[in-house]
Residue frames as a rotation matrix with the C-alpha (Angstrom) as fourth column:
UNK 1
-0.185 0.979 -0.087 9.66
0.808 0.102 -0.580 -5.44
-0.559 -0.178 -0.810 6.76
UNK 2
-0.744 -0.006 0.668 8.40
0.453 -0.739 0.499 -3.30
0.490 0.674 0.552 3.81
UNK 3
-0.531 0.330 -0.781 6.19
0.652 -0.429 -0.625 -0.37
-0.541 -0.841 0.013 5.43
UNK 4
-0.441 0.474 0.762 3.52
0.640 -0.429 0.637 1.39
0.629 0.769 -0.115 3.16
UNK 5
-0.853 -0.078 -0.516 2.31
0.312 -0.868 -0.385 4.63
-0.418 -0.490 0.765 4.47
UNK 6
-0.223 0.852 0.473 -1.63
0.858 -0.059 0.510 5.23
0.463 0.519 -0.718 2.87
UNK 7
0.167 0.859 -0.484 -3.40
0.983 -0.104 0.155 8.09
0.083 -0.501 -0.862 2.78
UNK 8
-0.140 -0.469 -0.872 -1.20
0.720 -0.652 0.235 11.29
-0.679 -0.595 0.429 2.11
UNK 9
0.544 0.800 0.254 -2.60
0.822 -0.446 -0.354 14.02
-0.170 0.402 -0.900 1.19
UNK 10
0.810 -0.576 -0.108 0.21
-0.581 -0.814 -0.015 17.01
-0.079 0.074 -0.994 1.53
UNK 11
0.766 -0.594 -0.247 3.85
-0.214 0.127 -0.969 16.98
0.606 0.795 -0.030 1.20
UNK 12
-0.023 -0.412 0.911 4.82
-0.984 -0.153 -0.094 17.99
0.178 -0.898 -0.402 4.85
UNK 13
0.415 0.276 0.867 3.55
-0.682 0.725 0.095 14.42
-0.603 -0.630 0.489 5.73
UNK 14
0.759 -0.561 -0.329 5.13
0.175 0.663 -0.728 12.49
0.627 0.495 0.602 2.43
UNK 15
0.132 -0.971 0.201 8.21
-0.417 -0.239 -0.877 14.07
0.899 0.032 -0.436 3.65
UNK 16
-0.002 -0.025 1.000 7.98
-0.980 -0.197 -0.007 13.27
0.197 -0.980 -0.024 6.84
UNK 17
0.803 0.576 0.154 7.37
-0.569 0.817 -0.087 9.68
-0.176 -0.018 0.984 6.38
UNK 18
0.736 -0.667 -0.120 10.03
0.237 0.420 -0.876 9.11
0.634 0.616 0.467 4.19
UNK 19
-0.023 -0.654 0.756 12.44
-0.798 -0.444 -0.408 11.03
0.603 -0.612 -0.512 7.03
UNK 20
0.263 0.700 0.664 10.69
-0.953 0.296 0.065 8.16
-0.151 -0.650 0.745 9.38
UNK 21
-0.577 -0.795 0.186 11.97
-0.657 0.588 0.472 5.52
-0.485 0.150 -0.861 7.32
UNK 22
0.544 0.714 0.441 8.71
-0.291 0.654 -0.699 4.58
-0.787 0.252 0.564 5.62
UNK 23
-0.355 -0.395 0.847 9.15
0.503 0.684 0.529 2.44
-0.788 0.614 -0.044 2.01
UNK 24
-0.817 0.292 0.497 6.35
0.443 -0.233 0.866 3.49
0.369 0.928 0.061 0.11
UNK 25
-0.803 0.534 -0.265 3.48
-0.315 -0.757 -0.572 6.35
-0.506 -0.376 0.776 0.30
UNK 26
-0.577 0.696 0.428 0.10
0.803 0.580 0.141 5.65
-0.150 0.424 -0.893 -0.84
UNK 27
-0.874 0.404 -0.272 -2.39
-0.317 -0.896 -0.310 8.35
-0.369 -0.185 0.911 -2.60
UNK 28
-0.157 0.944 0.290 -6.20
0.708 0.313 -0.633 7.32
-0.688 0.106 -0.718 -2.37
UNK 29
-0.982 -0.044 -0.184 -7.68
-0.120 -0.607 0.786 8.40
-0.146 0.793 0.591 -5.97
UNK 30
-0.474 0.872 -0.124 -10.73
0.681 0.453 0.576 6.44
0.558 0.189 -0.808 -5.25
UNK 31
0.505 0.759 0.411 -14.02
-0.061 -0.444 0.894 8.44
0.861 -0.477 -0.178 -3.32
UNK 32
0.196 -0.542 -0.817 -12.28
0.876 0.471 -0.103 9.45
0.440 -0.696 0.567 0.11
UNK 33
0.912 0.223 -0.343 -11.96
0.335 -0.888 0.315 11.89
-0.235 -0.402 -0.885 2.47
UNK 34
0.106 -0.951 -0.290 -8.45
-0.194 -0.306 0.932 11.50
-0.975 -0.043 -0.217 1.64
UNK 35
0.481 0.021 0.876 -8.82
0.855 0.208 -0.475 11.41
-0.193 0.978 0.082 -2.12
UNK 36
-0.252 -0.728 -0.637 -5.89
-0.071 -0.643 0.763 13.62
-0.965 0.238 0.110 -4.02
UNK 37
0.829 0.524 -0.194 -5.40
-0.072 -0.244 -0.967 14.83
-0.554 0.816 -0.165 -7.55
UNK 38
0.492 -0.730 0.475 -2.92
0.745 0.071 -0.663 13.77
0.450 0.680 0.579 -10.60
UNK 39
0.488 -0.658 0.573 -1.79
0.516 -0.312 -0.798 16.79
0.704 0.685 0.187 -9.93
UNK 40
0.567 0.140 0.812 -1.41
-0.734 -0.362 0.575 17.34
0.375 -0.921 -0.102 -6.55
UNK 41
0.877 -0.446 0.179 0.68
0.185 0.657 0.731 14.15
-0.444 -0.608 0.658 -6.05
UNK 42
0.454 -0.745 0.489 2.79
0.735 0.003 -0.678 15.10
0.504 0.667 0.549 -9.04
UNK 43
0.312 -0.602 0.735 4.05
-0.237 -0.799 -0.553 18.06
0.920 -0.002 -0.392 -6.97
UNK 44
0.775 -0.174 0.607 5.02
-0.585 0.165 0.794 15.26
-0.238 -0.971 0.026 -4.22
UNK 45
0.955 -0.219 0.201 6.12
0.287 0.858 -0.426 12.87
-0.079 0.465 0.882 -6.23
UNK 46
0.767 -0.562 0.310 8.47
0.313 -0.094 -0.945 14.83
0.560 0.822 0.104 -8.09
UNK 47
0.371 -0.697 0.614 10.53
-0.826 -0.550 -0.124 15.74
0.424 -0.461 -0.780 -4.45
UNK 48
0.782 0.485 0.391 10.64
-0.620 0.663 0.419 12.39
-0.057 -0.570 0.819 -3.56
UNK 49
-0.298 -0.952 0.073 14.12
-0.632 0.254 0.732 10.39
-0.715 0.172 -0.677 -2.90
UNK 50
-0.456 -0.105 -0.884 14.43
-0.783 0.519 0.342 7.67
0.423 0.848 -0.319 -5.99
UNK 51
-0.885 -0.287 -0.367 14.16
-0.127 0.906 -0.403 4.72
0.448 -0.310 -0.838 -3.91
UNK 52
-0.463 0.886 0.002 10.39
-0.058 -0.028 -0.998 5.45
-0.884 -0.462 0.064 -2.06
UNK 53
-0.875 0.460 0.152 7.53
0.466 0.714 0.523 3.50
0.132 0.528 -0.839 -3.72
UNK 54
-0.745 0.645 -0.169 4.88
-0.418 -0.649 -0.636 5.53
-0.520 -0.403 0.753 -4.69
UNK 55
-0.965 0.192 0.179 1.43
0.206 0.976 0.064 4.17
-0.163 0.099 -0.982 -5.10
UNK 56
-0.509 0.859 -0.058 -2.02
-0.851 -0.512 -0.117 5.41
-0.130 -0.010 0.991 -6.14
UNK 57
-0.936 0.331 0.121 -4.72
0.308 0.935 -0.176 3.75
-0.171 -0.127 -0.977 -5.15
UNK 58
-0.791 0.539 -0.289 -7.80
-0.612 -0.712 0.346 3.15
-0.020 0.450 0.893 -6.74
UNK 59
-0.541 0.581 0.609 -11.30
-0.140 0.652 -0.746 1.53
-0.830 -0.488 -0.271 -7.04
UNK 60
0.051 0.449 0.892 -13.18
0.702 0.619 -0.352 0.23
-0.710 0.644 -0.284 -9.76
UNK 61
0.211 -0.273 -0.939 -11.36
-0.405 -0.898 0.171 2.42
-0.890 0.344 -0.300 -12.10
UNK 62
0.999 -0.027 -0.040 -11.25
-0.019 0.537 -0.843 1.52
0.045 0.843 0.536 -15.95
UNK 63
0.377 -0.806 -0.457 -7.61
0.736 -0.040 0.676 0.75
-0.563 -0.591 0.578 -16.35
UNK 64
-0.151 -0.312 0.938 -7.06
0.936 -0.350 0.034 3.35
0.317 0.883 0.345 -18.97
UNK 65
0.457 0.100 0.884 -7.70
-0.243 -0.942 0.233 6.01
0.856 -0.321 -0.406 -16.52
UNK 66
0.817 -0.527 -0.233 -5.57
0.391 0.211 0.896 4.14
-0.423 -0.823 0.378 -13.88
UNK 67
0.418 -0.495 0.762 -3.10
0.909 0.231 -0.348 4.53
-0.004 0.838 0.546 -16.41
UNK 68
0.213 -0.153 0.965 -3.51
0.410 -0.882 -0.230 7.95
0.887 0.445 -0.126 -17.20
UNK 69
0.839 0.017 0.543 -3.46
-0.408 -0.640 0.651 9.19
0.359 -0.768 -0.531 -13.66
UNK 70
0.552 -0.792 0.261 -0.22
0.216 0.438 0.872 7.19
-0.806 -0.425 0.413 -12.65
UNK 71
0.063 -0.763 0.644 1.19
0.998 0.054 -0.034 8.47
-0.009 0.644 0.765 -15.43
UNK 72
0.114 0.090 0.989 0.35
-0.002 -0.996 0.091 12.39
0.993 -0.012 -0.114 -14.58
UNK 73
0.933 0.141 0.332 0.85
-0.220 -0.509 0.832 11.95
0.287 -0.849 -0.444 -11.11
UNK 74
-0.143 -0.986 -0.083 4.98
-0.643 0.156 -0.750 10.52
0.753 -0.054 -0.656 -11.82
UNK 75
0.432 0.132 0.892 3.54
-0.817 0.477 0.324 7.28
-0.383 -0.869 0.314 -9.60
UNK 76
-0.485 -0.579 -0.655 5.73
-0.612 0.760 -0.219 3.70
0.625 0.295 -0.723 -10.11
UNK 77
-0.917 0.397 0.024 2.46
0.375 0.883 -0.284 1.47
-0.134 -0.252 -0.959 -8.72
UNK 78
-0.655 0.750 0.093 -0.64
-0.551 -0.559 0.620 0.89
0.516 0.355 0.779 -8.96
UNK 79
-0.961 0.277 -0.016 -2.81
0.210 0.687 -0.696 -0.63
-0.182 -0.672 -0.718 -6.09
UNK 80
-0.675 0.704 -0.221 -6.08
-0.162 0.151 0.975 -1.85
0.720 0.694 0.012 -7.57
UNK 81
-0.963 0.234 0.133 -8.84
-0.063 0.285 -0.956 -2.23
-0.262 -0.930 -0.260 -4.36
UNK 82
-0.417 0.865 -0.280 -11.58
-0.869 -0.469 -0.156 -2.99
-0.266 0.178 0.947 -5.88
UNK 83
0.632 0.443 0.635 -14.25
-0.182 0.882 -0.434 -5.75
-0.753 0.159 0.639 -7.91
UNK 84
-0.045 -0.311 -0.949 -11.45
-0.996 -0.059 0.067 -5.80
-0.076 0.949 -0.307 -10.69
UNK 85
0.986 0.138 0.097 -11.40
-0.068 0.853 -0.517 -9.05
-0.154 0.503 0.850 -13.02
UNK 86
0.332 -0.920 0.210 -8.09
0.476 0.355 0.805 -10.59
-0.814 -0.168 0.555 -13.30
UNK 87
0.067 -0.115 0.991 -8.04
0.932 -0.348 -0.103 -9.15
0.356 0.931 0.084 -17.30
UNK 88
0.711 -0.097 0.697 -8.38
0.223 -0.909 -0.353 -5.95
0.667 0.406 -0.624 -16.26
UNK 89
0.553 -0.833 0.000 -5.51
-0.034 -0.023 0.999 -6.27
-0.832 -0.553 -0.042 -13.29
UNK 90
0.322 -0.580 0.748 -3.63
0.802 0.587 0.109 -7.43
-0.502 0.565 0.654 -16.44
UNK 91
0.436 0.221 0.872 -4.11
0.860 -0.388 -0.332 -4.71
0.265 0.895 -0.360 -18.62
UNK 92
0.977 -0.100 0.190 -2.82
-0.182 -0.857 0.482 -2.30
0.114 -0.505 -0.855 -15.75
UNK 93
0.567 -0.811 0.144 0.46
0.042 0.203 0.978 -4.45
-0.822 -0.549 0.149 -15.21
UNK 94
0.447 -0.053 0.893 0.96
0.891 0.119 -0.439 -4.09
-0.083 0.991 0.100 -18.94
UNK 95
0.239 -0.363 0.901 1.46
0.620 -0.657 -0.429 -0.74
0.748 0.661 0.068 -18.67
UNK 96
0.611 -0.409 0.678 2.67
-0.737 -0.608 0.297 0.37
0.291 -0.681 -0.673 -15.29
UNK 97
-0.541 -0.833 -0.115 5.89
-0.556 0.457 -0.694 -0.94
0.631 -0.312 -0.710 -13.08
UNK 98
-0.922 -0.358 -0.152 4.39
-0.160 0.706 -0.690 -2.35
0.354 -0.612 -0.708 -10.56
UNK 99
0.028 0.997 0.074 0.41
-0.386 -0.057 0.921 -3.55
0.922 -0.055 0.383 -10.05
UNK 100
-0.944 0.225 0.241 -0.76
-0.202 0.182 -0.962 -4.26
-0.260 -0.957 -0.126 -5.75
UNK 101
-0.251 0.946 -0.205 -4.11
-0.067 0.195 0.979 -5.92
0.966 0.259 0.014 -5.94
UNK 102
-0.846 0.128 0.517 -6.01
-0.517 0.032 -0.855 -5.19
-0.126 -0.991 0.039 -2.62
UNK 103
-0.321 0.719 -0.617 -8.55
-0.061 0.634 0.771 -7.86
0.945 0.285 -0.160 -1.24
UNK 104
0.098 0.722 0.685 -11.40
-0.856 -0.289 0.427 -7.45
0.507 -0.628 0.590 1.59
UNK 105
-0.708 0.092 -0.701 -11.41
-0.067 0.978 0.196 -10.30
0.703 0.185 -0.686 3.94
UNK 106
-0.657 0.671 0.344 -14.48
-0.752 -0.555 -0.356 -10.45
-0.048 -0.493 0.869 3.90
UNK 107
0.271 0.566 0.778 -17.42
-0.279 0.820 -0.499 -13.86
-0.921 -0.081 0.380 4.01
UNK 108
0.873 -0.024 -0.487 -16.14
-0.486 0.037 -0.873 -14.57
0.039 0.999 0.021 0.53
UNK 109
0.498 -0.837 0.227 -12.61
0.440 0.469 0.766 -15.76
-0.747 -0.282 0.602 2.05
UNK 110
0.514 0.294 -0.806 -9.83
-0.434 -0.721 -0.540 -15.05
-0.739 0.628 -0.243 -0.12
UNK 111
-0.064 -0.517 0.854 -9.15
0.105 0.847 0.521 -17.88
-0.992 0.123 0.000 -2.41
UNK 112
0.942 0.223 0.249 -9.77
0.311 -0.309 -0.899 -15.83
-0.124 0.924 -0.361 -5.38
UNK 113
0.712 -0.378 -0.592 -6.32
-0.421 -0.904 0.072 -14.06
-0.563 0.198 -0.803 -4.78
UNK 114
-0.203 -0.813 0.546 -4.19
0.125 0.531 0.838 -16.75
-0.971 0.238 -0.006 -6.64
UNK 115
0.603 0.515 0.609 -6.56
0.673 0.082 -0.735 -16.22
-0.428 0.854 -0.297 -10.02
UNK 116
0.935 0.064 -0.349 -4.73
-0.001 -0.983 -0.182 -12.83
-0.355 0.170 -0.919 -10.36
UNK 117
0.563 -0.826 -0.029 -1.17
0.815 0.560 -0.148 -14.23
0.139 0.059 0.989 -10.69
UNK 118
0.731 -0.264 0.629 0.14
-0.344 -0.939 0.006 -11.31
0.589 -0.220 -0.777 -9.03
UNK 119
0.107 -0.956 -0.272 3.46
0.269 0.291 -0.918 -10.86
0.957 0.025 0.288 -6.48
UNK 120
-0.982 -0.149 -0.116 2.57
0.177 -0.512 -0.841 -8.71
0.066 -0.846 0.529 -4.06
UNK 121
-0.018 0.952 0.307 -1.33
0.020 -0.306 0.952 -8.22
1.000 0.023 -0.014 -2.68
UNK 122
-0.892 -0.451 -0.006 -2.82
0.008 -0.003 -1.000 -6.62
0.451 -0.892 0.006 0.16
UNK 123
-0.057 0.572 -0.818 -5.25
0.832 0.480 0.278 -8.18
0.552 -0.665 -0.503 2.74
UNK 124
-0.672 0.327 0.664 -7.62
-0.431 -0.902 0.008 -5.37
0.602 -0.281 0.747 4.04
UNK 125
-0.841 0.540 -0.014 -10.83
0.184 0.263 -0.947 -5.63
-0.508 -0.800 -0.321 6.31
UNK 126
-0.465 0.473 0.748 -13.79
0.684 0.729 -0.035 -5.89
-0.562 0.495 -0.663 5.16
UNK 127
0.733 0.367 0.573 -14.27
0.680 -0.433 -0.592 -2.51
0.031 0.823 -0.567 4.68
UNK 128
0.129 -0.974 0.187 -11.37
0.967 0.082 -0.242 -0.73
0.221 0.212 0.952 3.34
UNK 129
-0.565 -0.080 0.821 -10.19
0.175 -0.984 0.024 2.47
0.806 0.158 0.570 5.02
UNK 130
0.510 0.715 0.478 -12.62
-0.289 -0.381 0.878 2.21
0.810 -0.586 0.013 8.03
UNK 131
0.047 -0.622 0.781 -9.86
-0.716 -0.566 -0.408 1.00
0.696 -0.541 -0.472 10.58
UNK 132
0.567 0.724 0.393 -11.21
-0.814 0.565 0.134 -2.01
-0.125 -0.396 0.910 11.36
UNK 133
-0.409 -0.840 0.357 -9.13
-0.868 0.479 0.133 -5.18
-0.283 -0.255 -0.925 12.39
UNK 134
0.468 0.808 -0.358 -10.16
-0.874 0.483 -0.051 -8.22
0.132 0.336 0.932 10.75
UNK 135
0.834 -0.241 0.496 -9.38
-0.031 0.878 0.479 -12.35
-0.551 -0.414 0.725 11.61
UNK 136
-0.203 -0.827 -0.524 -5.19
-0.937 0.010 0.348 -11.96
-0.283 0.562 -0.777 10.40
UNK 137
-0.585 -0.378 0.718 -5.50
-0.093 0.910 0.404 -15.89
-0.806 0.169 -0.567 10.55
UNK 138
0.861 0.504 -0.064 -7.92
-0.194 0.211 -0.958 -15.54
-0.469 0.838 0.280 7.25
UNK 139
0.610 -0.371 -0.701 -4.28
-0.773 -0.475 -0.421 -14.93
-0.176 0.798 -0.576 5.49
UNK 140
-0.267 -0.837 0.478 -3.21
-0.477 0.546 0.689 -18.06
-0.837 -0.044 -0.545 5.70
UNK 141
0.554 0.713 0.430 -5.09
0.157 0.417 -0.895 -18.95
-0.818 0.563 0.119 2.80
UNK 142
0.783 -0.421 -0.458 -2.97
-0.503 -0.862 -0.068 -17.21
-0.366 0.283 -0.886 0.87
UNK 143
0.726 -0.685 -0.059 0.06
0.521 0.604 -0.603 -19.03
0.449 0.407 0.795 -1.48
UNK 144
0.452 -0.786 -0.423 3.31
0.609 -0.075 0.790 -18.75
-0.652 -0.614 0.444 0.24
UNK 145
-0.112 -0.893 0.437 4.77
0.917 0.076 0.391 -17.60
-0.382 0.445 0.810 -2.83
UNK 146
0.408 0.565 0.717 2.43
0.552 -0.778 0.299 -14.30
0.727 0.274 -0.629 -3.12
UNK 147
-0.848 -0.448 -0.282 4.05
0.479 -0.422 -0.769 -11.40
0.225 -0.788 0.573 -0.81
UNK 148
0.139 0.976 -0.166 1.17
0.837 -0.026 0.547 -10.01
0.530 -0.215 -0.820 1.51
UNK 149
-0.912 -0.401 -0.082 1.36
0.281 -0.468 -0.838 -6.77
0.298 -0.787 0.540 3.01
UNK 150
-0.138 0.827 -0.545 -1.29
0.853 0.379 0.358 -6.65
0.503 -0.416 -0.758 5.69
UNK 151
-0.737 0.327 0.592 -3.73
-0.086 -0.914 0.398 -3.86
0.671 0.242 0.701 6.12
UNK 152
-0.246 0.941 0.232 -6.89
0.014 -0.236 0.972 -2.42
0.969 0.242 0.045 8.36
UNK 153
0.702 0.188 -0.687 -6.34
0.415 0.675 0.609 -1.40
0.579 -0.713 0.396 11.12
UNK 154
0.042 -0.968 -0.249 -3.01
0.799 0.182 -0.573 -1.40
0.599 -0.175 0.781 12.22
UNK 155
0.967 0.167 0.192 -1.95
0.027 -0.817 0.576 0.71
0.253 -0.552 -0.795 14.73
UNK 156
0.378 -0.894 -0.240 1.12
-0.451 0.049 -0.891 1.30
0.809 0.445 -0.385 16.64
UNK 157
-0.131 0.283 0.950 -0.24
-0.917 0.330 -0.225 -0.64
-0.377 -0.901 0.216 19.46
UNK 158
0.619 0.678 0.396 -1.29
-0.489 0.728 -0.481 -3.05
-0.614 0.104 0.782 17.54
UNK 159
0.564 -0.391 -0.728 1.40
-0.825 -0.246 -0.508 -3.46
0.019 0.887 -0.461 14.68
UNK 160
-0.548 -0.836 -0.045 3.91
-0.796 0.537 -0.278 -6.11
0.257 -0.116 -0.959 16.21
UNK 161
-0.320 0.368 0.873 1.45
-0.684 0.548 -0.481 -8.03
-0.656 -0.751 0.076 17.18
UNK 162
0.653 0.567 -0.502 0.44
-0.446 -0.247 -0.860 -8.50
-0.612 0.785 0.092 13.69
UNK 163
0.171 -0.753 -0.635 3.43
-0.935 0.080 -0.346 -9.09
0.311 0.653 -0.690 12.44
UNK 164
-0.639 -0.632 0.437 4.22
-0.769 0.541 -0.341 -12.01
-0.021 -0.554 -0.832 14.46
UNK 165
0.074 0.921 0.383 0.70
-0.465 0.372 -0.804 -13.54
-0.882 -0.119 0.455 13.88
UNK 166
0.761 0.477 0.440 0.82
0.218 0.450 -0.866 -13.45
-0.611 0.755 0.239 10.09
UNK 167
0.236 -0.875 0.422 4.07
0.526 0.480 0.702 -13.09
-0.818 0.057 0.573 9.15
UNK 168
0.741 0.666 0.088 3.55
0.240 -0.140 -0.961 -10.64
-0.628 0.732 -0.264 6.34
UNK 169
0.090 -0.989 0.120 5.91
0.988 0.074 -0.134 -9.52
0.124 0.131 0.984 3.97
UNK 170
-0.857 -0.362 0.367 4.99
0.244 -0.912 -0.329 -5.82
0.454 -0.193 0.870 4.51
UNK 171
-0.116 0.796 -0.595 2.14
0.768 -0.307 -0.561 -3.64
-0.629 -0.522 -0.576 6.91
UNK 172
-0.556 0.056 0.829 0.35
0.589 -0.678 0.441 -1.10
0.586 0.733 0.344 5.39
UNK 173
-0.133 0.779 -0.613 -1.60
0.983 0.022 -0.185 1.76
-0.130 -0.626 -0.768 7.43
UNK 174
-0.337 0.286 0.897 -3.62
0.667 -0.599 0.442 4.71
0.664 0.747 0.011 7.36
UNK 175
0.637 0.640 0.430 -6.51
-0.214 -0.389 0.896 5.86
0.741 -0.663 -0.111 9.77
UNK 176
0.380 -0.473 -0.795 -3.50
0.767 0.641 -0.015 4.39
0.517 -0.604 0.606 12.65
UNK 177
-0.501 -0.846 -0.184 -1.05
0.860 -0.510 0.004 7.32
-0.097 -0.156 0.983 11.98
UNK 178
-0.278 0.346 0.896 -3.59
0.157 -0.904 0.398 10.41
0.947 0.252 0.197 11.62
UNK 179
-0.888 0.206 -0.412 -4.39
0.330 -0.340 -0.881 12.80
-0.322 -0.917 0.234 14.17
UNK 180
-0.173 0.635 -0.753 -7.09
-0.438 -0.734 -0.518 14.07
-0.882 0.240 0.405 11.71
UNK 181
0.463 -0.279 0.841 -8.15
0.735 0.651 -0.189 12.27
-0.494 0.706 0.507 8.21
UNK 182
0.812 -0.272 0.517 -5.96
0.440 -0.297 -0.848 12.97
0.384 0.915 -0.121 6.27
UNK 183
0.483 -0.559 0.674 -3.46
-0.648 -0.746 -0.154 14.27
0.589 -0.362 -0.723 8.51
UNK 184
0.144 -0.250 -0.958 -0.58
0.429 0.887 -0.167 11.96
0.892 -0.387 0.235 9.82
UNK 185
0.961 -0.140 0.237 0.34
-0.261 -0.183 0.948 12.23
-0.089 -0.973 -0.213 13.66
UNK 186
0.300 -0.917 0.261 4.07
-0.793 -0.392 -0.466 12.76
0.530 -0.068 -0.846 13.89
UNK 187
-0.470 -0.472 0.746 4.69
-0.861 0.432 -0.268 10.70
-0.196 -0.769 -0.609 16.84
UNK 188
0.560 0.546 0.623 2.03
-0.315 0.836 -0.450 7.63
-0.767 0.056 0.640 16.08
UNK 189
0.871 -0.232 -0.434 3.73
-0.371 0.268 -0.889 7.75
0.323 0.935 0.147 12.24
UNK 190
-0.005 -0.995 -0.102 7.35
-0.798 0.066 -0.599 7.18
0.603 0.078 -0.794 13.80
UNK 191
-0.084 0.063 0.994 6.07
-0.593 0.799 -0.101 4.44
-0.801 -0.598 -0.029 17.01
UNK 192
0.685 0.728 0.027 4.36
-0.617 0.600 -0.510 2.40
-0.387 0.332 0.860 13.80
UNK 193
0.555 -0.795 -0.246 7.68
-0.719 -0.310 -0.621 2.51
0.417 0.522 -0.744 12.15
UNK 194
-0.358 -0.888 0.289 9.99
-0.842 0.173 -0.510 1.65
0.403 -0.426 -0.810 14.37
UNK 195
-0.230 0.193 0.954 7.68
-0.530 0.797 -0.290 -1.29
-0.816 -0.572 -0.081 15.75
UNK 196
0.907 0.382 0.176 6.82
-0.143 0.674 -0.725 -2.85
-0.395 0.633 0.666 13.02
UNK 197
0.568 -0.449 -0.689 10.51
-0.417 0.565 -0.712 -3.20
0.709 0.692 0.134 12.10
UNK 198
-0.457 -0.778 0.431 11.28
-0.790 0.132 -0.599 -4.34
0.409 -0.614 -0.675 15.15
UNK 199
0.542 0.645 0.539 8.48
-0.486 0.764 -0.425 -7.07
-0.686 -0.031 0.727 14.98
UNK 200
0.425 -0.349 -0.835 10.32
-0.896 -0.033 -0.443 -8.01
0.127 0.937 -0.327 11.60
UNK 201
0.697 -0.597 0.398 11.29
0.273 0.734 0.622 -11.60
-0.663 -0.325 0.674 11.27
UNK 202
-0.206 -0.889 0.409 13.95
0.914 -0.026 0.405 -9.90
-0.350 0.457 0.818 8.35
UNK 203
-0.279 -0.671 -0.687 14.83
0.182 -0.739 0.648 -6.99
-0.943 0.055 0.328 7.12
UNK 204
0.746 0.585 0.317 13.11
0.395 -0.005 -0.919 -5.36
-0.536 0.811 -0.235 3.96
UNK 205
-0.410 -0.836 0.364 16.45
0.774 -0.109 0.623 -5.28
-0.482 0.537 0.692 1.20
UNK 206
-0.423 0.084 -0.902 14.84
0.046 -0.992 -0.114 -2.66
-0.905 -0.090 0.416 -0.58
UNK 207
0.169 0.623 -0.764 13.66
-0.947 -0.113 -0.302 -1.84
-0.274 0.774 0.571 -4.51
UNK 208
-0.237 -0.803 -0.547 15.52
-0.935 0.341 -0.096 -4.72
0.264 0.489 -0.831 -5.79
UNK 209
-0.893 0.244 0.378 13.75
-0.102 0.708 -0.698 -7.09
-0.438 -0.662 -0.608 -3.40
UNK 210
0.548 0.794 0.264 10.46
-0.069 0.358 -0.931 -7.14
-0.834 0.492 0.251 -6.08
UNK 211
0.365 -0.425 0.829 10.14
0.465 0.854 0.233 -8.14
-0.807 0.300 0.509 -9.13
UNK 212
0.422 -0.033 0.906 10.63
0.649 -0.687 -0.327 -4.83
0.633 0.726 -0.268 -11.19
UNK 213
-0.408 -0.815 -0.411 13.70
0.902 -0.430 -0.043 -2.49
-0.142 -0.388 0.911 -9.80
UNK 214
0.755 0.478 0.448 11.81
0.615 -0.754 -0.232 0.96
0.227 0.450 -0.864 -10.00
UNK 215
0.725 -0.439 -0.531 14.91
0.041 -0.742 0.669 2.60
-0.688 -0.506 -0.520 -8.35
UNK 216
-0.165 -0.567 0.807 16.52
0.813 0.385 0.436 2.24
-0.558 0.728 0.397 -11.57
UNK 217
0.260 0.587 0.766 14.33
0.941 -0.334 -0.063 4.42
0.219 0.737 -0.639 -13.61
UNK 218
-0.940 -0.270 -0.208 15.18
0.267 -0.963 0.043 7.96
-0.212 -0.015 0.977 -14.54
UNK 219
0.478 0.874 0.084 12.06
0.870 -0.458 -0.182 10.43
-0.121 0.160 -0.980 -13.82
């Protein structure tokens, strides 16, 4: 079960995560109480073991400034959460390692997410970032052959249940693990953890297990 941390704002808490056993860290670039700077992740990034997937996320951002900021903040994804247009998802996967397209499931359903011809997308509530559990069974809509890590919500009450519902290939959470926004809770960040791979119907193999090896790459 791949595990995405969202939402970190200091270093104390990247680290921590990663100690925790998370996969990959998320930094909100879009409007947010937890919204960071290029350069403010770049002085997480840059302490960070090889192997931990880092991700900046962003909203209706041209991609030429997705670009630029994943390339000043030393990030090896880009998670797109917004109205993007499949062209401009392109234009980002062109020029970063790895593109996440996030989708709302919201009255719209989400049978748009095959247009995108993406690998990995994640399946939020309708509104992203507000904590809010939405109908998991929407994701069956979803092509088998797309990995899904499910968002919005989550808790560490709530996590295994989740898993076992919709089967994802990874969980992603934020507002779950905070004692404060922006601020993770120690003990919630390590319960989410440890249940959600113990909900796991397998084992997440690691970089090597998408379709672009970023632990490869000398920063």
């Amino acid at each position: 079960m791949f595990v995405k941390i969202c939402g970190i704002t200091n270093e104390d808490d990247a680290l921590l995560a990663v100690a925790m056993g998370a996969d990959a860290l998320g930094f909100v670039f879009a409007p947010s109480t937890r919204q960071v700077s290029p350069l403010q992740v770049y002085d997480i990034t840059r302490r960070l073991p090889a192997h931990i997937l880092t991700v900046g996320v962003f909203r209706d951002e041209l991609p030429t400034r997705v670009l630029e900021i994943v390339d000043k903040a030393n990030l090896k994804a880009a998670q797109l959460h917004g109205r993007e247009t499949p062209a401009m998802v392109a234009e980002v996967q062109r020029g970063t390692q790895l593109v996440i397209k996030g989708f709302n499931a919201g009255a719209a359903g989400l049978g748009s997410v095959k247009d995108f011809g993406l690998d990995v997308v994640l399946i939020d509530a309708a509104s992203p970032g507000s904590g809010e559990v939405f109908d998991w069974t929407m994701v069956a809509e979803i092509p088998d052959e797309i990995r899904v890590i499910l968002a919005g919500g989550l808790t560490p009450d709530n996590v295994a249940a989740a898993i076992k519902t919709v089967h994802p290939w990874g969980v992603d959470v934020s507002t779950g693990v905070e004692r404060s926004p922006g601020r993770k809770d120690p003990i919630k960040l390590k319960q989410f953890i440890a249940n959600a791979r113990a909900a796991a119907p397998k084992p997440y193999l690691g970089p090597d297990e998408l379709p672009y090896n970023w632990a490869d790459d000398d920063y």
